[in-house]
Structure formats: structure tokens, C-alpha cells
C-alpha positions in Angstrom: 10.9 15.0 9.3 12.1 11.6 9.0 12.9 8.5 11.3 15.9 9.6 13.0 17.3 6.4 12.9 19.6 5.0 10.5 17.0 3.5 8.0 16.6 -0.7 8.6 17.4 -2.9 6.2 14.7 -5.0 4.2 15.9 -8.0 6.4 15.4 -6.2 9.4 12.0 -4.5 8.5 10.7 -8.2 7.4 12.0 -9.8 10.8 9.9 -7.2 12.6 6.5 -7.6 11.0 6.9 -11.0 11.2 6.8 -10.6 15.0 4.7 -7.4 15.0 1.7 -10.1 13.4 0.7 -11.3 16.8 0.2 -7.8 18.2 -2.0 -6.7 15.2 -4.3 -10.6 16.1 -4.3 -9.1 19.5 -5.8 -5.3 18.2 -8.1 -7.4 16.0 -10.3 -4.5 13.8 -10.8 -1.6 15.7 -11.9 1.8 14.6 -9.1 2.7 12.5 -9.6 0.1 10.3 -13.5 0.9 10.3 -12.5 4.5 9.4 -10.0 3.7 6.7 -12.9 1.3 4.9 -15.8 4.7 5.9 -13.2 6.7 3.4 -12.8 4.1 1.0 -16.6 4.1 0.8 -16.9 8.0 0.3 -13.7 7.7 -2.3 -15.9 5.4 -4.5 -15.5 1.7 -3.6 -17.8 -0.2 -5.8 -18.9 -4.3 -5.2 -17.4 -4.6 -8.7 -13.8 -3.6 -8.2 -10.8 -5.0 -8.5 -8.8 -3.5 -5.2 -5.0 -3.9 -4.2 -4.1 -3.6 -0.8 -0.5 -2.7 0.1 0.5 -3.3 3.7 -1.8 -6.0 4.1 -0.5 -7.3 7.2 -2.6 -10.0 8.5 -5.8 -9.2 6.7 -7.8 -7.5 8.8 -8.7 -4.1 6.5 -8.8 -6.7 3.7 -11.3 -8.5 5.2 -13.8 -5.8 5.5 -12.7 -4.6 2.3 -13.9 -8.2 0.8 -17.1 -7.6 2.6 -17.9 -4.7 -0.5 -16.0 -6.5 -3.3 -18.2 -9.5 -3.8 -18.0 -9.0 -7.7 -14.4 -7.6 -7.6 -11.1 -9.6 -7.0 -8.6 -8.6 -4.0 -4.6 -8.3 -3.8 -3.1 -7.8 -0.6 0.5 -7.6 -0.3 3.0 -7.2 2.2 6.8 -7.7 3.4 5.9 -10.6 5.9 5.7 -14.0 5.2 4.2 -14.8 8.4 1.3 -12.2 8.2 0.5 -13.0 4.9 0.2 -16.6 5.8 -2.1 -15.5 8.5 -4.0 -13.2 6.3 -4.7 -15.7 3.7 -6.1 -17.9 6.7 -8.4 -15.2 8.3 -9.4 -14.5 4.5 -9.7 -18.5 3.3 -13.4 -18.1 2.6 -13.2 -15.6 0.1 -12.2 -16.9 -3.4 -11.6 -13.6 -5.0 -8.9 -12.5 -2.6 -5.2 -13.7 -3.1 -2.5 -12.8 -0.7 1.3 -12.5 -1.9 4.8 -11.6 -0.3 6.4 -8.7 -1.7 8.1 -5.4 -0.6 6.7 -3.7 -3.9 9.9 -2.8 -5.6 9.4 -6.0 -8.2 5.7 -6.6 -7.7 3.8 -7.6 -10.9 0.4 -9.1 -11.4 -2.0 -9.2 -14.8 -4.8 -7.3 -13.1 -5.2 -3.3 -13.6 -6.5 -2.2 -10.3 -9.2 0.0 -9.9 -8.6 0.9 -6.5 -5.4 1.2 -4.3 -5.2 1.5 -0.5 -2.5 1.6 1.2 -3.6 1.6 5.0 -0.9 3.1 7.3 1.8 1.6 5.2 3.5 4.2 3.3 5.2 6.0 6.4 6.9 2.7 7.1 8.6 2.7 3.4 11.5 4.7 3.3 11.0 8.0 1.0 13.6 7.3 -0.9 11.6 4.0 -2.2 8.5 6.0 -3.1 9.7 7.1 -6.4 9.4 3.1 -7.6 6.6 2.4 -5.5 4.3 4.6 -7.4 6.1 3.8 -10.8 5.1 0.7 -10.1 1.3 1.3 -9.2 1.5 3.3 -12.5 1.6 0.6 -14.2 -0.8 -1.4 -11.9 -3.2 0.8 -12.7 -5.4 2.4 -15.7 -6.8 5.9 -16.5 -10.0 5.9 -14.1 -8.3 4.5 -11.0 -8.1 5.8 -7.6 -5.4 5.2 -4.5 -6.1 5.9 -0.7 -3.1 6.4 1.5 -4.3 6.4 5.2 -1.0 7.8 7.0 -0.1 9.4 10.4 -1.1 13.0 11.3 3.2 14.5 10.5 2.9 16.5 13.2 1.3 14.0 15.7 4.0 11.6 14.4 6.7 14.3 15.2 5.2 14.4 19.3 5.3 10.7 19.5 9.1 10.3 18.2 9.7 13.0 21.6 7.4 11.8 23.7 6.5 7.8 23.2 9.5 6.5 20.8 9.0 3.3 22.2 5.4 3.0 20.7 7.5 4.0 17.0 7.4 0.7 14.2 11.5 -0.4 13.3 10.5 2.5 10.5 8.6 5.5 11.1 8.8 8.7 9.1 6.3 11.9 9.5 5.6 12.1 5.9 5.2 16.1 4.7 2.5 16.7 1.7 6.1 17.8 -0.1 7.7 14.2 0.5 3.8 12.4 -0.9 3.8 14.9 -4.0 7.3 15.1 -5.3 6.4 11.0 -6.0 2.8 11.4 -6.8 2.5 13.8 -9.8 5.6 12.7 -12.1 3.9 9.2 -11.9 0.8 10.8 -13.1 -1.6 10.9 -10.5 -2.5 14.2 -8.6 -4.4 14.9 -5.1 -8.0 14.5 -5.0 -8.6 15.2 -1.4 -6.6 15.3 1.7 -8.1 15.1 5.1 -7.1 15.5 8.6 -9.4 13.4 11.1 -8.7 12.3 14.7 -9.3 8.9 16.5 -7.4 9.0 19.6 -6.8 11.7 20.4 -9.2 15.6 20.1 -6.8 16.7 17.9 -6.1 15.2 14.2 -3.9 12.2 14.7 -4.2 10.7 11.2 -4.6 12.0 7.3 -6.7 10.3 4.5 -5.6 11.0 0.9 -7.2 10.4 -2.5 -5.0 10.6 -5.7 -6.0 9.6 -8.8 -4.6 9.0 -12.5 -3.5 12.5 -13.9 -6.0 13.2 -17.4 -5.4 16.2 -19.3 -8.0 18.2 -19.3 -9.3 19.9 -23.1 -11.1 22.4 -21.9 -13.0 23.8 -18.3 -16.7 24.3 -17.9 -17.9 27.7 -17.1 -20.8 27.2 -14.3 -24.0 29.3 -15.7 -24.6 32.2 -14.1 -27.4 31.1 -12.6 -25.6 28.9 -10.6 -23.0 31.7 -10.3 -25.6 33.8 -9.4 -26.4 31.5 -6.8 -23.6 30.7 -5.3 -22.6 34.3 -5.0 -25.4 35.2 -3.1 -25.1 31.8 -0.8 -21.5 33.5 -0.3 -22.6 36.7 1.4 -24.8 35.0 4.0 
């Protein structure tokens, strides 16, 4: 289910995050950012990687992100001028990071990142973008690289269009696995891991997602049967 809104235009969208910039200094980093940078972690973010970060707003993920990256260099992007001027101020101290205005659809830069987040971003980019976004972080991006979307739980989403609209972003869609997938694979990556986890509420409110870089595959290991043996009898306790 999508916004039910007619869809803003990129105008609008970059008028409200230059606003929204002074509520996310307000929030500071609070536990969802903590949580998304605990699954970067278990995804595999190394000291020595080379990380963009779409939906950078105002650097807050990024700077925790630059905490671990002290060999690697740092991207962060976003739509708003005014958050990324704040985020390159919040961030001034670290000399691998660079911060850049762009809405994605004509980003280019000469790094091949080996990591991708995008931190509750992607349900603020209209679905019908997402087709070029992830063309574009194709080609951002080499055979061993990984991308975390951090996005709202769809269904929790769905409950706070009814019941709390007002708390919505000027975009706001409750992205189905269907809408992520239909983009993912014929831009070759494909789902590592998808995870429900809750943070405000008892019941999952937010999903983290690992794709990676599609490799074909020339043949599959057989486990030995010991190990199957093993696992067989694990199964029946």
C-alpha cells in the first residue's frame, strides 16, 4: 500500500527536509540509529570500507558509521541542501567523509562502494523511482558488495496512515517485499536477510534488509553426512 496522497514533487520533498533538519537536531541519535549501525555491524562492516549512505539527513547515522570506518572513506547523500550543510558540520572532523546534494537519479562518484545503507530512506522515494535508484547503485558498486535498507514495519506503516497521519513524512509508502524485489533482482542483487525487529512498540515496527550483488553460482556443496547426520538428529530433539 502506498501514500495515498498524490505523490510530491522533488521541489516539494526538498522544501520539507530542508525544514524537517531541525527536528532530526532535536531527536539527536537515539536507538534507531544505534540499531540500524548494531545491523550494519552483524552485516559485515569492516574499519576498511568504503560506505555510501543514502538519506543522510543531517549526519547523525553517518557519524557513528565514521566511528568504524577509520581506514575506509564515507558518502552521504541526500535531497536537502540544508541537512547536508548541517551534516558536513556535525561530521567536519572526519576527513574521509564527504557529504553531497543529490536525489540519486544522476548521482555519480569514482568510488565502488563496498557497503550501502540506506537508513529509513527508501519508503520516502516513490516506487516508481526505485527501478533507477538501484541501476544506479549497480553501478556504484562491485561483485562483493552489500546494501542495508532499514525501512518501516508495512503493516505498522499501514496503522499509522489510520490512526496518526499527522506523524506521516510529505512521502510515506508501506513498502511490500513484492515492491523491494521487483527492483532488487533485475539489478543483480538478491536478499540476504530480512528481519522484523521492534523499538517502540512490543510488536515489530521496523524491517532490516541485506541484499547483495547477484554471483552465479557453478555448482552447490553437499554438506557430509556427518554433518547431515548431525543435524538430522539435532532436528528430532
Amino acid at each position: 500500500m502506498k501514500n495515498e496522497s498524490p505523490l510530491a514533487s522533488k521541489e516539494q520533498v526538498e522544501d520539507f527536509y530542508n525544514n524537517f533538519k531541525d527536528h532530526q537536531k532535536k531527536l539527536g541519535i537515539n536507538i534507531r540509529h544505534r540499531s540500524i549501525l548494531k545491523n550494519l555491524k552483524k552485516a559485515g562492516l569492516k574499519s576498511t570500507m568504503n560506505v555510501l549512505e543514502i538519506g543522510c539527513g543531517i549526519g547523525t547515522v553517518s557519524s557513528l558509521i565514521l566511528q568504524v570506518i577509520t581506514k575506509g572513506r564515507f558518502v552521504g547523500v541526500d535531497i536537502s541542501p540544508d541537512s547536508i550543510v548541517q551534516a558536513r558540520k556535525l561530521n567536519s572532523a572526519r576527513k574521509n567523509a564527504e557529504f553531497v546534494v543529490s536525489d540519486m537519479s544522476d548521482f555519480t562518484h569514482s568510488l565502488k562502494f563496498d557497503m550501502v545503507v540506506l537508513p529509513d530512506v527508501l519508503e520516502h522515494i516513490p516506487v516508481e523511482q526505485h527501478a533507477r535508484l538501484f541501476s544506479v547503485l549497480k553501478t556504484h558498486t562491485h561483485s562483493d558488495s552489500l546494501v542495508l535498507i532499514n525501512i518501516p514495519e508495512p503493516n505498522c506503516l499501514n496503522w499509522a496512515r489510520q490512526h496518526h497521519p499527522d506523524k506521516l513524512q510529505i512521502i510515506d509508502q508501506s513498502l511490500s517485499m513484492q515492491d523491494l524485489l521487483n527492483n532488487v533482482y533485475p539489478n543483480d542483487f538478491e536478499l540476504v536477510s530480512l528481519q522484523p525487529y521492534a523499538l517502540q512498540f512490543t510488536e515489530a515496527d521496523y524491517v532490516s534488509i541485506v541484499l547483495r550483488r547477484k554471483k552465479p553460482k557453478d555448482h552447490y556443496q553437499l554438506k557430509s553426512k556427518l554433518r547431515l547426520g548431525k543435524e538430522n538428529l539435532l532436528s528430532k530433539l
